[in-house]
C-alpha positions in Angstrom: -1.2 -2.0 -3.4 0.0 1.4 -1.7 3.4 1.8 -1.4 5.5 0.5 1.8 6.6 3.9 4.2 10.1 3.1 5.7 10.7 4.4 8.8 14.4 2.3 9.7 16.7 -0.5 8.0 14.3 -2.8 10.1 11.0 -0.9 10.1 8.3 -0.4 7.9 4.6 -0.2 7.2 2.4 -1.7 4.5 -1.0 -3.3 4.1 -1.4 -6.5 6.0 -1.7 -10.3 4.1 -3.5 -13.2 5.1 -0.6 -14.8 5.3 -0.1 -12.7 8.8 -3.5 -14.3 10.1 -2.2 -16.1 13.1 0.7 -13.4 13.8 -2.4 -11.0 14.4 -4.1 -13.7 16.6 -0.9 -14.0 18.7 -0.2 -10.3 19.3 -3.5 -9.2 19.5 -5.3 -12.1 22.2 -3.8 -9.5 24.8 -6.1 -8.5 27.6 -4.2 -5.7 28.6 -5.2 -4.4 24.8 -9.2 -4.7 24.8 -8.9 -2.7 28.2 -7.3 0.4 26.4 -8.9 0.2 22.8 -12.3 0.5 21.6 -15.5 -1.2 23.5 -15.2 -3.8 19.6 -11.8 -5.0 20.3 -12.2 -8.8 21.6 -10.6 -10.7 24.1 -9.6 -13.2 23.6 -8.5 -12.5 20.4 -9.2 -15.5 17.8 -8.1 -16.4 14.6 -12.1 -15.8 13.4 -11.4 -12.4 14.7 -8.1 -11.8 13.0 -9.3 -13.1 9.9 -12.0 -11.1 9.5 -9.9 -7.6 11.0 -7.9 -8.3 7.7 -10.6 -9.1 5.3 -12.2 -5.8 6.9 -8.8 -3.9 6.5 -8.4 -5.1 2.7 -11.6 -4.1 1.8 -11.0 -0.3 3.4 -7.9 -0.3 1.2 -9.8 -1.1 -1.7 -12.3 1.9 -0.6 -9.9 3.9 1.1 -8.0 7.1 0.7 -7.3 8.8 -2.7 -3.8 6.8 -2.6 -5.4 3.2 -0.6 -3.9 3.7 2.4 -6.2 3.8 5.2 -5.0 0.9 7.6 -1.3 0.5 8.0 0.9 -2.6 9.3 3.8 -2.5 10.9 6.3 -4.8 9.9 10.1 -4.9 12.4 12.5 -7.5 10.5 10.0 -8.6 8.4 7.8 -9.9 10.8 4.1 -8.5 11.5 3.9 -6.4 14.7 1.5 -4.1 15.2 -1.0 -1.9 13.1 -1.4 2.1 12.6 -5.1 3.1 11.2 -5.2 6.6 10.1 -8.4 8.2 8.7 -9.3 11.0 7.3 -12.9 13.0 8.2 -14.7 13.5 5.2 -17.6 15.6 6.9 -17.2 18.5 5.8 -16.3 20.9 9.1 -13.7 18.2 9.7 -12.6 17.3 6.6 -8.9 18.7 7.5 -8.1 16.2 10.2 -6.3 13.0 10.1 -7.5 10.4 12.9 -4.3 8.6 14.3 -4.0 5.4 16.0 -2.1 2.1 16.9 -1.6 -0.8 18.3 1.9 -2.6 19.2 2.4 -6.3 19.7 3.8 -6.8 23.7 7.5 -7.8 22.2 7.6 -4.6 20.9 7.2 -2.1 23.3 9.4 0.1 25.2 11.9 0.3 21.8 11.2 3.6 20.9 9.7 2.2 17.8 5.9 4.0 17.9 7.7 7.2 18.9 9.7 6.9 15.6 6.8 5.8 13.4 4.5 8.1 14.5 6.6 10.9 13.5 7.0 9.1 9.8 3.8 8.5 9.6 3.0 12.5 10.7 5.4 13.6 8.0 4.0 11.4 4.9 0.4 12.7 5.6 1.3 16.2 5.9 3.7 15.6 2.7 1.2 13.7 1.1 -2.1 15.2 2.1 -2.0 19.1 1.2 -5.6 19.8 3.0 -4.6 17.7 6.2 -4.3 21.1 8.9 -4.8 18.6 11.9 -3.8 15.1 13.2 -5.4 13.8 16.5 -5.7 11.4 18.7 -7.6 9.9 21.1 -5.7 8.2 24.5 -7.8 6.8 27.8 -5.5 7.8 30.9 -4.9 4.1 31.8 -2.3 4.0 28.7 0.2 7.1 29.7 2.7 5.7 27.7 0.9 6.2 24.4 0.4 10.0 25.6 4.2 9.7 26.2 4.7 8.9 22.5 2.3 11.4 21.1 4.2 13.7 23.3 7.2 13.2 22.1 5.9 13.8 18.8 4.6 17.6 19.5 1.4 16.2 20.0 -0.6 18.7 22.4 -3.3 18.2 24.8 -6.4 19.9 24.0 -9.1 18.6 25.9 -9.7 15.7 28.5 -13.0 14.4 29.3 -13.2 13.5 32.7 -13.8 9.6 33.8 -15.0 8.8 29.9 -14.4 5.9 30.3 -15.2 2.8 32.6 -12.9 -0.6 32.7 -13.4 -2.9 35.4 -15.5 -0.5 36.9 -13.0 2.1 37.3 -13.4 5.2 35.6 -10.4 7.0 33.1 -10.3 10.4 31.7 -10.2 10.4 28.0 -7.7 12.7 26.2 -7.5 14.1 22.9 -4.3 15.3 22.1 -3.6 17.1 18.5 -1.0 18.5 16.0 -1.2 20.6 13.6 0.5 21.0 10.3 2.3 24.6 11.2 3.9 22.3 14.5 5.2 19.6 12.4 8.7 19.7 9.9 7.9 18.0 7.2 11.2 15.8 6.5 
């Protein structure tokens, strides 16, 4: 099992267990969530669905990255609460970049606590990953806030794609905001 990456006294991030099946369920049967993650992303959210997002996420670890970590939990006071996937390209004109994102359970929002573990998170893969030159992201405009804590996290934007993306019927831009290695202090 990889190693857990503190970011706080009550924060931390480590592969998930089955034993967080219906904590997952709970958190993530959210429709404001399937609106501003990927078209696979159900609503609602079942316990088949959570079940198998861990299974899927175990196996990935078992695959994964030189070290196992591909697909981070976030645990605050011991308790599941959201989930950080990070992937690495392995094609080989984008081999240097680190694909970044996450997912926070309702409850735990508007805490300052992504803004603080994206920045741990930024540091351990530039520490950890000597060929990692680039991390990026990709935000839809309906979610500002997550831009917000890229932002906050000398993330910059370097490209939007005009009304990418269509929820409801309404059309979003789609951003891609990045960071590389020389903009980061590694702590």
């Amino acid at each position: 099992m990889a190693d857990k990456i503190f970011v706080s006294d009550e924060i931390f991030l480590a592969p998930i267990s089955h034993g967080d099946v219906k904590r997952l369920q709970t958190l993530a049967d959210e429709v404001w969530l399937s609106a501003k993650l990927w078209d696979e992303f159900p609503y609602p959210y079942t316990v088949q669905d959570a079940e198998w997002f861990i299974t899927f996420s175990q196996e990935q670890l078992a695959k994964g990255l030189p070290d196992g970590e591909h697909n981070l939990w976030i645990y605050v006071d011991e308790e599941y609460a959201g989930n950080l996937w990070r992937s690495i390209k392995k094609q080989w004109r984008w081999k240097h970049n680190f694909h970044l994102w996450y997912r926070l359970g309702k409850e735990y929002r508007w805490k300052w606590y992504m803004t603080r573990i994206v920045d741990v998170v930024c540091s351990h893969i530039f520490s950890r990953y000597a060929d990692c030159h680039r991390i990026y992201a990709i935000v839809y405009s309906l979610n500002p806030w997550s831009k917000k804590v890229l932002e906050k996290n000398w993330f910059r934007l370097e490209w939007t794609l005009q009304e990418a993306v269509c929820v409801d019927w309404v059309f979003y831009d789609e951003w891609i905001l990045g960071k590389l290695r020389a903009e980061h202090h590694i702590k």
